[in-house]
Chimera marker file (.cmm) of the C-alpha trace (Angstrom):
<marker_set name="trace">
<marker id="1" x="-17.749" y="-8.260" z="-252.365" r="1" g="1" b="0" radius="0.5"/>
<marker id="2" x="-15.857" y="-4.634" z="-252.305" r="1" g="1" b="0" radius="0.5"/>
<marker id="3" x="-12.478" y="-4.286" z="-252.850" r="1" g="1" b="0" radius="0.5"/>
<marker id="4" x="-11.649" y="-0.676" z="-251.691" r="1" g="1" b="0" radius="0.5"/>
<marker id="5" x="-8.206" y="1.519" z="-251.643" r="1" g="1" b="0" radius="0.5"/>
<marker id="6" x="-8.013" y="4.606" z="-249.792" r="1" g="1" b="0" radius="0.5"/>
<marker id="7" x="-5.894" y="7.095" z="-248.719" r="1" g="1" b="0" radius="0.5"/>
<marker id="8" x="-6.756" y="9.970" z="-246.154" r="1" g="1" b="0" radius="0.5"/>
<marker id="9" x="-4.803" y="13.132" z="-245.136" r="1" g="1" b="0" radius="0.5"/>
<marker id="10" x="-4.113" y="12.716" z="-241.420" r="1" g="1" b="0" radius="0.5"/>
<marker id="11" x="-4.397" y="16.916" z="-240.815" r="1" g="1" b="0" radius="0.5"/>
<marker id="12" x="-7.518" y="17.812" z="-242.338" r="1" g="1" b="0" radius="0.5"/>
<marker id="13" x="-8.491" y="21.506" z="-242.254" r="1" g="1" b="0" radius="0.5"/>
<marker id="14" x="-11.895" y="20.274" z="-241.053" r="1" g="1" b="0" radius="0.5"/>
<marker id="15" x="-10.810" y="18.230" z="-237.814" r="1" g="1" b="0" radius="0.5"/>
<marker id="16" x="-9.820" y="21.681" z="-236.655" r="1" g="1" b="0" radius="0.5"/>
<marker id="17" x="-13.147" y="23.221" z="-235.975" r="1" g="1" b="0" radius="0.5"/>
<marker id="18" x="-13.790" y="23.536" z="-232.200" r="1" g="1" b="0" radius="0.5"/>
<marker id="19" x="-10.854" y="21.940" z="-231.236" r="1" g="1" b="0" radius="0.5"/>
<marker id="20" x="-9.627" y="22.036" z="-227.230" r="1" g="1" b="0" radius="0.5"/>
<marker id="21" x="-7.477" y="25.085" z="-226.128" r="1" g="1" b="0" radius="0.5"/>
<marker id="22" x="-3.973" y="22.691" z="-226.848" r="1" g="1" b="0" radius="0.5"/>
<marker id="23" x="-4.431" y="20.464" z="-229.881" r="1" g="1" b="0" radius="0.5"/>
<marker id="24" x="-2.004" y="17.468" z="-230.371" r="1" g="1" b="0" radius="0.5"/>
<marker id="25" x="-0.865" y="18.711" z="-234.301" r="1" g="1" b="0" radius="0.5"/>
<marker id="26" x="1.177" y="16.460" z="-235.809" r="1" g="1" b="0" radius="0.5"/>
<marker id="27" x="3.128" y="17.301" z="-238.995" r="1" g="1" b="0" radius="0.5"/>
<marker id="28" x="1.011" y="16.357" z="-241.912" r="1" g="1" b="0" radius="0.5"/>
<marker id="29" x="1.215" y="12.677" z="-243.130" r="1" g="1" b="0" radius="0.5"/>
<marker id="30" x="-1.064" y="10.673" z="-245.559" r="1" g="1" b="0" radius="0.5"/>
<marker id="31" x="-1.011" y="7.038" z="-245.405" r="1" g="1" b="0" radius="0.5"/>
<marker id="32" x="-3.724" y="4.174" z="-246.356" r="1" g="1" b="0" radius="0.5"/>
<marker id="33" x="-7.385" y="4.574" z="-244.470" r="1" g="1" b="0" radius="0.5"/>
<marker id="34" x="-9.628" y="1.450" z="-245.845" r="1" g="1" b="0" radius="0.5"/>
<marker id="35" x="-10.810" y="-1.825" z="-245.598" r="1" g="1" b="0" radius="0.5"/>
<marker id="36" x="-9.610" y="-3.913" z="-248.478" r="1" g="1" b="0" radius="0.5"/>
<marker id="37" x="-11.480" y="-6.409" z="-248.216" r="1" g="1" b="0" radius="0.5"/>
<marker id="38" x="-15.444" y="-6.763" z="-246.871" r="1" g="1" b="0" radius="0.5"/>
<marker id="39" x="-17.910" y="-9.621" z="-248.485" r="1" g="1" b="0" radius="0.5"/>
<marker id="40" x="-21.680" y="-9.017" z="-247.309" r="1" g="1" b="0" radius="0.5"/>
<marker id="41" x="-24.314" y="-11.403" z="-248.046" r="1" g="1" b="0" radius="0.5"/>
<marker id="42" x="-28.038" y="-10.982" z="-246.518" r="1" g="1" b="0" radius="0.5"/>
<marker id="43" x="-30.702" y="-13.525" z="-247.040" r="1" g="1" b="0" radius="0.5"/>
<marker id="44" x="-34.327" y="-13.952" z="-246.236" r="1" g="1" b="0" radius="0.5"/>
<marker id="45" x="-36.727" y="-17.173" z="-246.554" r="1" g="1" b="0" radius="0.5"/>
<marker id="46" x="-39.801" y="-17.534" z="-246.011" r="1" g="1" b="0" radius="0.5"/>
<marker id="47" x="-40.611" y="-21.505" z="-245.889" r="1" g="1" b="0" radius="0.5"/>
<marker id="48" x="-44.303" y="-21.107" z="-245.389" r="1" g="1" b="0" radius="0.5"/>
<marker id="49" x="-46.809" y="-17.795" z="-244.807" r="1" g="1" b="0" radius="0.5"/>
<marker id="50" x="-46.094" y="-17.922" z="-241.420" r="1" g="1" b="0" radius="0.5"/>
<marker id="51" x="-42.578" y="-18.301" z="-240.999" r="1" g="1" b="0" radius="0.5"/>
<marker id="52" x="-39.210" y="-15.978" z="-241.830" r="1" g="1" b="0" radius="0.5"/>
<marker id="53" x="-36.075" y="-16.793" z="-241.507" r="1" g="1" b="0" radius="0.5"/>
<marker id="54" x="-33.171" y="-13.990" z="-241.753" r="1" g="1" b="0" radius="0.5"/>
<marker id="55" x="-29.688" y="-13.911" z="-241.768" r="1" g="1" b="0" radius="0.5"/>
<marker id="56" x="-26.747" y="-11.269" z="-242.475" r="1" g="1" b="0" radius="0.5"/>
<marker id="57" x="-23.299" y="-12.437" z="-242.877" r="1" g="1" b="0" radius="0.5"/>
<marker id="58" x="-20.288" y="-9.507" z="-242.792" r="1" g="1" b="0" radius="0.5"/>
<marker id="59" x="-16.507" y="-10.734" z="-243.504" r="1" g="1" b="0" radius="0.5"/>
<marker id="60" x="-13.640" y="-8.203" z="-243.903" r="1" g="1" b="0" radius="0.5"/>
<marker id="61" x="-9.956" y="-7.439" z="-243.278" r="1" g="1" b="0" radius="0.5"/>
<marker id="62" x="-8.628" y="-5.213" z="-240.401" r="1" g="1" b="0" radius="0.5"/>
<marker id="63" x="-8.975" y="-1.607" z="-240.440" r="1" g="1" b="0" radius="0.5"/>
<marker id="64" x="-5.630" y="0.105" z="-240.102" r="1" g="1" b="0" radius="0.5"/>
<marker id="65" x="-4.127" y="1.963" z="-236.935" r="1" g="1" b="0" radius="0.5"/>
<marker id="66" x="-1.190" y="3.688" z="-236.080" r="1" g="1" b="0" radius="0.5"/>
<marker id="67" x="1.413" y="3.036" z="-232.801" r="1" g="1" b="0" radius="0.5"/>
<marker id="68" x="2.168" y="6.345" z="-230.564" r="1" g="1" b="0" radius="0.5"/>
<marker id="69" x="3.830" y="7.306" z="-227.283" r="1" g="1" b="0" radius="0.5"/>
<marker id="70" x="3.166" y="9.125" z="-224.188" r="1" g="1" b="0" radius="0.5"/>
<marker id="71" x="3.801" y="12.287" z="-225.897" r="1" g="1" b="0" radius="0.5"/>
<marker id="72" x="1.329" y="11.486" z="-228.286" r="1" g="1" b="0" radius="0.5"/>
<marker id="73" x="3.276" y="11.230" z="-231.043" r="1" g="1" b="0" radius="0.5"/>
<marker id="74" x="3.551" y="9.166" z="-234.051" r="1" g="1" b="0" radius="0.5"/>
<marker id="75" x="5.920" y="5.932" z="-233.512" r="1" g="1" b="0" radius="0.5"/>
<marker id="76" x="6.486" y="4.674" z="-237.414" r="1" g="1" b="0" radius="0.5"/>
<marker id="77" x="4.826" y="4.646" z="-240.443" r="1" g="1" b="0" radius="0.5"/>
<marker id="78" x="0.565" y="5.962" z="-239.593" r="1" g="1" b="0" radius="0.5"/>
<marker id="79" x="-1.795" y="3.098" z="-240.717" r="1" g="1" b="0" radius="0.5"/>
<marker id="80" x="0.513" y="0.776" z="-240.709" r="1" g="1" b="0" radius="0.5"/>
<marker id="81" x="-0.256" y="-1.610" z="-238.413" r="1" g="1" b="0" radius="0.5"/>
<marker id="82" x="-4.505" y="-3.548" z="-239.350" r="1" g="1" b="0" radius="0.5"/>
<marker id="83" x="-6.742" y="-4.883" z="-236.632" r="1" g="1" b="0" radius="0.5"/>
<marker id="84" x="-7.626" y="-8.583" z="-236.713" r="1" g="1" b="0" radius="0.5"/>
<marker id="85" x="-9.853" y="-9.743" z="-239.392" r="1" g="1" b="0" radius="0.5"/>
<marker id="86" x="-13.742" y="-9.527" z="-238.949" r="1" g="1" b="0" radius="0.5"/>
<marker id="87" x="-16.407" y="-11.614" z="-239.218" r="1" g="1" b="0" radius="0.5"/>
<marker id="88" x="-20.093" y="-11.575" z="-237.972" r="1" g="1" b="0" radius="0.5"/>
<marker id="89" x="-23.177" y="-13.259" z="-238.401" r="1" g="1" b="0" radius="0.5"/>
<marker id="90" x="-26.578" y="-11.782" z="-237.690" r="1" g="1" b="0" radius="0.5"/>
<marker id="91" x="-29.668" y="-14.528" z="-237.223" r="1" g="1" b="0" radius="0.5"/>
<marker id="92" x="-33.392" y="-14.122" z="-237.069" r="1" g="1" b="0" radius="0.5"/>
<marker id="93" x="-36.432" y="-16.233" z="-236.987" r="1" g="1" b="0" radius="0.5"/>
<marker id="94" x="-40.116" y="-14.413" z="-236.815" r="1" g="1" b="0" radius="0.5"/>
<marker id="95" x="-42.960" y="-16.214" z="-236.836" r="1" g="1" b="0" radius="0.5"/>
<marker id="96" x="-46.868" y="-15.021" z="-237.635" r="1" g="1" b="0" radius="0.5"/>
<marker id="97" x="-49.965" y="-14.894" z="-235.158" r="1" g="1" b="0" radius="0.5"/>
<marker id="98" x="-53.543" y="-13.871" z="-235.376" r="1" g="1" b="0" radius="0.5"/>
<marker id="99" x="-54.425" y="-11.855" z="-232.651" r="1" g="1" b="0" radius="0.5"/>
<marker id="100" x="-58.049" y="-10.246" z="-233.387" r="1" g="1" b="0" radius="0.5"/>
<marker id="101" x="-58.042" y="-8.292" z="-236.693" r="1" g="1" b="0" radius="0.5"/>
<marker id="102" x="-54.316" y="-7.759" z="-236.575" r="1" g="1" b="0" radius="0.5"/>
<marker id="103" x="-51.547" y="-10.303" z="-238.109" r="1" g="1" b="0" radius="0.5"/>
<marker id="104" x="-47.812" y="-9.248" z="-236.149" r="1" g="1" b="0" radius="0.5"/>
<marker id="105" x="-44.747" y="-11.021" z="-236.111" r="1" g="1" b="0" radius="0.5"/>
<marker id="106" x="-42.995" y="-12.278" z="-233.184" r="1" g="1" b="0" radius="0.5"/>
<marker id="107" x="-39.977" y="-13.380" z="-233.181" r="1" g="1" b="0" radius="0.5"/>
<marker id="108" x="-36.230" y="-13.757" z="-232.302" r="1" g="1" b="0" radius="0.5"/>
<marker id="109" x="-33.239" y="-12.062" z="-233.470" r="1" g="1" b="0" radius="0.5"/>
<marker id="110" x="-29.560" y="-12.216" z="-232.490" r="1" g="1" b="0" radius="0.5"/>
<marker id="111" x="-26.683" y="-10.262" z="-233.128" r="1" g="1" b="0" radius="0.5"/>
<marker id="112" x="-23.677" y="-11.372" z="-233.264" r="1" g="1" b="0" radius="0.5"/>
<marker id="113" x="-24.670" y="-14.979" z="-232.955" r="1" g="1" b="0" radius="0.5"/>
<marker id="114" x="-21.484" y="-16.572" z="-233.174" r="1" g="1" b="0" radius="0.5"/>
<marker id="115" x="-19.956" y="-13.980" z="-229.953" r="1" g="1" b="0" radius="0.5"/>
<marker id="116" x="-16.971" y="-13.288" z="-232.300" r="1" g="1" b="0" radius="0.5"/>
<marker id="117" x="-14.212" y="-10.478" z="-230.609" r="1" g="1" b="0" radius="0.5"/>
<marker id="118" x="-14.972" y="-7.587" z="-232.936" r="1" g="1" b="0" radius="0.5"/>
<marker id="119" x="-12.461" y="-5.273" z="-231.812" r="1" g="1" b="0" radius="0.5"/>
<marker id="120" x="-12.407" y="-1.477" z="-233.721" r="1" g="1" b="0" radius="0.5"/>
<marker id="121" x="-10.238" y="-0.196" z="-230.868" r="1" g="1" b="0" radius="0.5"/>
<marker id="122" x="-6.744" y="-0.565" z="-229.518" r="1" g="1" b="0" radius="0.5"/>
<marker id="123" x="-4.311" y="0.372" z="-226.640" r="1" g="1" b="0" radius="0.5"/>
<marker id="124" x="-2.195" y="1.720" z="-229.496" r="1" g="1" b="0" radius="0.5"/>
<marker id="125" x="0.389" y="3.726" z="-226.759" r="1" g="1" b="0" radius="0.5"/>
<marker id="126" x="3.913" y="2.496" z="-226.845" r="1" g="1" b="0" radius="0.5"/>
<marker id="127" x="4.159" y="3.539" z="-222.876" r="1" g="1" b="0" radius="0.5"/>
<marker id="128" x="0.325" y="1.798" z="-221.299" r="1" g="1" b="0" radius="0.5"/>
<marker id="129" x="0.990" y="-1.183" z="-219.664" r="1" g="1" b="0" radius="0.5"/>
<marker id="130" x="-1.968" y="-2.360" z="-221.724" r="1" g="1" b="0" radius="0.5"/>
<marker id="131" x="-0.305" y="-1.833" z="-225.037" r="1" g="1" b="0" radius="0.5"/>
<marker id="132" x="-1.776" y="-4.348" z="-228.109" r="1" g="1" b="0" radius="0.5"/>
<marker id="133" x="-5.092" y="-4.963" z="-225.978" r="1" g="1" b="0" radius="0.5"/>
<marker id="134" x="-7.984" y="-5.358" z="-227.756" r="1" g="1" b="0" radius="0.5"/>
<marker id="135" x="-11.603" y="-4.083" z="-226.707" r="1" g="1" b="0" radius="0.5"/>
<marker id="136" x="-14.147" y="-5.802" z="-227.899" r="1" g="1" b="0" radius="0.5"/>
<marker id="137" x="-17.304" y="-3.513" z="-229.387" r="1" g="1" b="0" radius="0.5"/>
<marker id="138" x="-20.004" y="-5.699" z="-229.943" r="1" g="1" b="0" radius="0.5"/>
<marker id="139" x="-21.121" y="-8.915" z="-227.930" r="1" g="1" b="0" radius="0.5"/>
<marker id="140" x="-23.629" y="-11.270" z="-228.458" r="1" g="1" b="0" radius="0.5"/>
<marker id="141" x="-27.374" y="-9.796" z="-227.907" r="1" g="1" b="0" radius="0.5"/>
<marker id="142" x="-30.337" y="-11.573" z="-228.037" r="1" g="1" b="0" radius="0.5"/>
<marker id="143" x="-33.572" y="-9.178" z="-228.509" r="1" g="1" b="0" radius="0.5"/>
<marker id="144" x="-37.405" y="-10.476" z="-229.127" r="1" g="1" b="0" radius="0.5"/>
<marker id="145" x="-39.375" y="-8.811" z="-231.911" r="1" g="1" b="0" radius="0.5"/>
<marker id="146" x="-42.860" y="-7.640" z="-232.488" r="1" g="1" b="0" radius="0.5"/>
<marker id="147" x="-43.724" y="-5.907" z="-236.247" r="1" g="1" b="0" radius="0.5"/>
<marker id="148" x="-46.654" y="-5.032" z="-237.391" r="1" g="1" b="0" radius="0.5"/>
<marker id="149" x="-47.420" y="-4.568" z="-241.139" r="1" g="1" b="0" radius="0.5"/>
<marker id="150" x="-50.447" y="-2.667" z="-242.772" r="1" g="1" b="0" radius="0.5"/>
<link id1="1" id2="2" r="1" g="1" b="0" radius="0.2"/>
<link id1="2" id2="3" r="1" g="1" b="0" radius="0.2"/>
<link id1="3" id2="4" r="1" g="1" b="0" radius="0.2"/>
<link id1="4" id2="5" r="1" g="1" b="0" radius="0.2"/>
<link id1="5" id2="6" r="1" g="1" b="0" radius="0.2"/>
<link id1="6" id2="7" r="1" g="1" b="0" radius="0.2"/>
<link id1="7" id2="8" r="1" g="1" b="0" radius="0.2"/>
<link id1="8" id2="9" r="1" g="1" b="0" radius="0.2"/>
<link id1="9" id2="10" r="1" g="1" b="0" radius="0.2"/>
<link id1="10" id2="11" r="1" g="1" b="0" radius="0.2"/>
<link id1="11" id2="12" r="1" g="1" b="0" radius="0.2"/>
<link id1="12" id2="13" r="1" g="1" b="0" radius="0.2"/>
<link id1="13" id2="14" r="1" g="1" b="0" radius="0.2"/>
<link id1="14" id2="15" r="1" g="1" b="0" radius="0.2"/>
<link id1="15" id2="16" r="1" g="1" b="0" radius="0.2"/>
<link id1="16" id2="17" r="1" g="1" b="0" radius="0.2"/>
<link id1="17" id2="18" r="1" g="1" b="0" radius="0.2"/>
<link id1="18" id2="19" r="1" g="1" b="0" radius="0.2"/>
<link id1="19" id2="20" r="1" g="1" b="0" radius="0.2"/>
<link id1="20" id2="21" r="1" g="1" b="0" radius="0.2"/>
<link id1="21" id2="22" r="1" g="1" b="0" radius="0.2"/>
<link id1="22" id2="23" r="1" g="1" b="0" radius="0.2"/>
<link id1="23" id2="24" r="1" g="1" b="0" radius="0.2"/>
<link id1="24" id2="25" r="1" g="1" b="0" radius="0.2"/>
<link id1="25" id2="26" r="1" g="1" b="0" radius="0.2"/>
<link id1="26" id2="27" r="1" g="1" b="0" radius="0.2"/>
<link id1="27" id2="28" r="1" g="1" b="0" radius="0.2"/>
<link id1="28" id2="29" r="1" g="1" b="0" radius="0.2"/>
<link id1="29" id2="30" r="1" g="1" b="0" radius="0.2"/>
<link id1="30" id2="31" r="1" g="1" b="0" radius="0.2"/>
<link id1="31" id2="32" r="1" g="1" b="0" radius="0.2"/>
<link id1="32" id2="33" r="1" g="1" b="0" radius="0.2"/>
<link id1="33" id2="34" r="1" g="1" b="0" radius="0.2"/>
<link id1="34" id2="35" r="1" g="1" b="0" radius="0.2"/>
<link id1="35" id2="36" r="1" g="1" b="0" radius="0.2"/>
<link id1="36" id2="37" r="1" g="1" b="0" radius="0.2"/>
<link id1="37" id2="38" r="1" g="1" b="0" radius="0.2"/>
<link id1="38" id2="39" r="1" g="1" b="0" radius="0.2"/>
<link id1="39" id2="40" r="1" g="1" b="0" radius="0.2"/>
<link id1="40" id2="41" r="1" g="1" b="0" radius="0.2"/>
<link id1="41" id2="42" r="1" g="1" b="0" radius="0.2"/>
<link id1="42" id2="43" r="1" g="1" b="0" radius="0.2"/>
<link id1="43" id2="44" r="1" g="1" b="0" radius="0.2"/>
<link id1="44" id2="45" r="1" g="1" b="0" radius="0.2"/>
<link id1="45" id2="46" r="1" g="1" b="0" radius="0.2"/>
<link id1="46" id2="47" r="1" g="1" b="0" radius="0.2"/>
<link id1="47" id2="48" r="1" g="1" b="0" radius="0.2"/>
<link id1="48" id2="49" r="1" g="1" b="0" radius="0.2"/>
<link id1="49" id2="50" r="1" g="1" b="0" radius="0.2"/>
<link id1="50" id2="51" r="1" g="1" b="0" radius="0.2"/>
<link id1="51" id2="52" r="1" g="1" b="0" radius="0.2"/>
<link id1="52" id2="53" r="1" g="1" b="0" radius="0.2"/>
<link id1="53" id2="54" r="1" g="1" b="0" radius="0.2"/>
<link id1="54" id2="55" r="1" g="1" b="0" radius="0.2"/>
<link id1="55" id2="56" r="1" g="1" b="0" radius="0.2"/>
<link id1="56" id2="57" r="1" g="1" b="0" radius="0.2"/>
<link id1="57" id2="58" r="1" g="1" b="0" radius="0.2"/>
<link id1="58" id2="59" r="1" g="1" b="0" radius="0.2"/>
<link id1="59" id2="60" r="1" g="1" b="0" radius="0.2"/>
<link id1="60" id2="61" r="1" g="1" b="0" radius="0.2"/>
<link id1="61" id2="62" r="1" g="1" b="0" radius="0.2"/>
<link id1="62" id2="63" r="1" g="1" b="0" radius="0.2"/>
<link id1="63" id2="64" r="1" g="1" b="0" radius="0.2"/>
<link id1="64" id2="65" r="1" g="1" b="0" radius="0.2"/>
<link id1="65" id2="66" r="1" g="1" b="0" radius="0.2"/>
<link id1="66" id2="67" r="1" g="1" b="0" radius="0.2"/>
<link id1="67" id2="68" r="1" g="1" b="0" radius="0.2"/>
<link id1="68" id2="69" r="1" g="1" b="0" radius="0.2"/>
<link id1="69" id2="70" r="1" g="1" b="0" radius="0.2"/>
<link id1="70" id2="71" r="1" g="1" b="0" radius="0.2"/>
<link id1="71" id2="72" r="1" g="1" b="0" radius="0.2"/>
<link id1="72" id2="73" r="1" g="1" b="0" radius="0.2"/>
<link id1="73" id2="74" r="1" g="1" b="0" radius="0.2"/>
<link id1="74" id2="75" r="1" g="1" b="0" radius="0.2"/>
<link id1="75" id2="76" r="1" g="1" b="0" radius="0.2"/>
<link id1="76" id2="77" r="1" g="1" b="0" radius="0.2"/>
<link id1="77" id2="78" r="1" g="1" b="0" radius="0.2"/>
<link id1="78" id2="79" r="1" g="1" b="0" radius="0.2"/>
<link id1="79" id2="80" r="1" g="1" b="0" radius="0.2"/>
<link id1="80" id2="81" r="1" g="1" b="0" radius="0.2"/>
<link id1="81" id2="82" r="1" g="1" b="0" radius="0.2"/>
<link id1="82" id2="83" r="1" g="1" b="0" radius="0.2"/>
<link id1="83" id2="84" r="1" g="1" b="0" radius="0.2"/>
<link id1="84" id2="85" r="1" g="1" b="0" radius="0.2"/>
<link id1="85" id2="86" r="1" g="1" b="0" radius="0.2"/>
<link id1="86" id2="87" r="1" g="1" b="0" radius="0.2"/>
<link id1="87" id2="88" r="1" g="1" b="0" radius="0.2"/>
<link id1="88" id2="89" r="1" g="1" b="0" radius="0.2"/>
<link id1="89" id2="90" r="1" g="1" b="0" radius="0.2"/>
<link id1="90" id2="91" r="1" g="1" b="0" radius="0.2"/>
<link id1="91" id2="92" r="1" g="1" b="0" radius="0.2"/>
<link id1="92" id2="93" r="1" g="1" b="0" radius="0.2"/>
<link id1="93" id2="94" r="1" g="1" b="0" radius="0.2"/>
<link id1="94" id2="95" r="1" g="1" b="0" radius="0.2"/>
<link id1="95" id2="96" r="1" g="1" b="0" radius="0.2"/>
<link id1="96" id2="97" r="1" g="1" b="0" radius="0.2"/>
<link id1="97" id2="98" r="1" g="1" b="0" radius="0.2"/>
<link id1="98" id2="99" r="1" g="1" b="0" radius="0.2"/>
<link id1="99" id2="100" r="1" g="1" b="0" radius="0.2"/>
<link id1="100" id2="101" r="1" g="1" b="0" radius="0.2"/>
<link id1="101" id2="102" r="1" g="1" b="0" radius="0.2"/>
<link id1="102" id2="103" r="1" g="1" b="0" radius="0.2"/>
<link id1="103" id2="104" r="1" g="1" b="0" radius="0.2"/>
<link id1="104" id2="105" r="1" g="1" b="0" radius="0.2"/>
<link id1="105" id2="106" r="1" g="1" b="0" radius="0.2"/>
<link id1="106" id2="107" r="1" g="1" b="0" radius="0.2"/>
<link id1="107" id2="108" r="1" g="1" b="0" radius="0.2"/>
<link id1="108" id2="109" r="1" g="1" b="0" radius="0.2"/>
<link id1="109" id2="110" r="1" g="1" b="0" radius="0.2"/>
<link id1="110" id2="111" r="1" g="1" b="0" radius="0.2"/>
<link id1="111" id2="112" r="1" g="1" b="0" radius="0.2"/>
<link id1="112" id2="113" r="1" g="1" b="0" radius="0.2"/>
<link id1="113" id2="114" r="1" g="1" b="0" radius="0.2"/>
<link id1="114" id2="115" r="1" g="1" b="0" radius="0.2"/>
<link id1="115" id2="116" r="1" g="1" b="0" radius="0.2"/>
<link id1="116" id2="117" r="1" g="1" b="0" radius="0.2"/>
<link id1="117" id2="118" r="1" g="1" b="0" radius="0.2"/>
<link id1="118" id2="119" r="1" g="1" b="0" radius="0.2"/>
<link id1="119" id2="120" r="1" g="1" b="0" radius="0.2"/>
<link id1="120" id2="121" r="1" g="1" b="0" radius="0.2"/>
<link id1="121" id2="122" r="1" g="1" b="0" radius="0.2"/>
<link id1="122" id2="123" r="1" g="1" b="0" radius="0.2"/>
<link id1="123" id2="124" r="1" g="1" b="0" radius="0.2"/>
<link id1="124" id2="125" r="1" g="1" b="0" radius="0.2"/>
<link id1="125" id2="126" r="1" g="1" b="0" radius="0.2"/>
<link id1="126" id2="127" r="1" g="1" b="0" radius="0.2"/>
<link id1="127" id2="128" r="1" g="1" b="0" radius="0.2"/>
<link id1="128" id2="129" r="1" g="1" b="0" radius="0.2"/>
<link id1="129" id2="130" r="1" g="1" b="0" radius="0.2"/>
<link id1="130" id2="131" r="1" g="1" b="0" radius="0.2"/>
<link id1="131" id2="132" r="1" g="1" b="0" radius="0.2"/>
<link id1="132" id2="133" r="1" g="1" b="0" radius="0.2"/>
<link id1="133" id2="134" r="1" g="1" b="0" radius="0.2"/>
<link id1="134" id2="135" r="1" g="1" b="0" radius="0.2"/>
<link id1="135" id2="136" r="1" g="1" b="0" radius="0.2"/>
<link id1="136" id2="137" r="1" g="1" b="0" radius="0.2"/>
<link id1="137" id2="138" r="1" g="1" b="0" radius="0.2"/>
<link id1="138" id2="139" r="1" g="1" b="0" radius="0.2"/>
<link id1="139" id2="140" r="1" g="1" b="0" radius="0.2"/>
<link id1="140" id2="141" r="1" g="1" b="0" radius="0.2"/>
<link id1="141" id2="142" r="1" g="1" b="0" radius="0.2"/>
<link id1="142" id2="143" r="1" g="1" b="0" radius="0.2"/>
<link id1="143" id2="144" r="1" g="1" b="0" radius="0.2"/>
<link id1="144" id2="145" r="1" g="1" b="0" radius="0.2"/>
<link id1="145" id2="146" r="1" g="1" b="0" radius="0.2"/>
<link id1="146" id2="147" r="1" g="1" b="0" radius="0.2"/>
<link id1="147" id2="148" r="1" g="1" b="0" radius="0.2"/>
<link id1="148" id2="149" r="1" g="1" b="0" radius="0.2"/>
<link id1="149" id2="150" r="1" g="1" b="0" radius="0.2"/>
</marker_set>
């Protein structure tokens, strides 16, 4: 479990290396920039020599974002305004073979098992018809394994 607090400076001197011939530059605000809230837990098993089974778990609360307009500019407080909470689950089972003088693993994984909406971005402009939609960044994947080991 992490508990974080942050703050960040919205104007950094650094975001203004090769910027584009009209940069948006807002006046300088600092607000909160962190996840409060993640727990993490990652487990392996190994019931016999020839099978594994894995599994990540991620929980946390909404990262923040801020509301603007058409001119691009601020509406409110920045950061005020979190994205839903988060939660994924990451499964794999592997099992080993024998093929000549070599011992891989073949297995299964999949991410995102549970095909949870983990949204990190928002139609955050006042004026877009789409305003408060969510798009989704990761969706379920299935992917088959092969590992070798010395």
């Amino acid at each position: 479990y992490v508990f974080s607090n942050g703050r960040s400076e919205f104007n950094p001197f650094a975001a203004f290396f090769g910027v584009p011939i009209a940069p948006i530059i807002n006046p300088n605000a600092s607000a909160r920039a962190d996840i409060p809230h993640r727990l993490l837990g990652r487990g392996r098993y190994m019931p016999t020599e020839r099978w594994l089974l894995l599994g990540v778990a991620e929980w946390r609360s909404g990262s923040p974002y801020s509301v603007y307009n058409d001119s691009l500019d601020y509406v409110g407080p920045r950061n005020e305004l979190r994205f839903p909470r988060y939660f994924r689950l990451d499964l794999g089972v592997e099992r080993r073979f024998q093929i000549g003088k070599f011992r891989p693993w073949i297995g299964v994984r999949a991410t995102n098992a549970l095909d949870s909406a983990l949204s990190n971005e928002i139609q955050a402009n006042l004026g877009s018809p789409n305003y408060g939609t969510l798009y989704p960044s990761d969706y379920r994947q299935l992917r088959l394994q092969l590992r070798f080991e010395r």
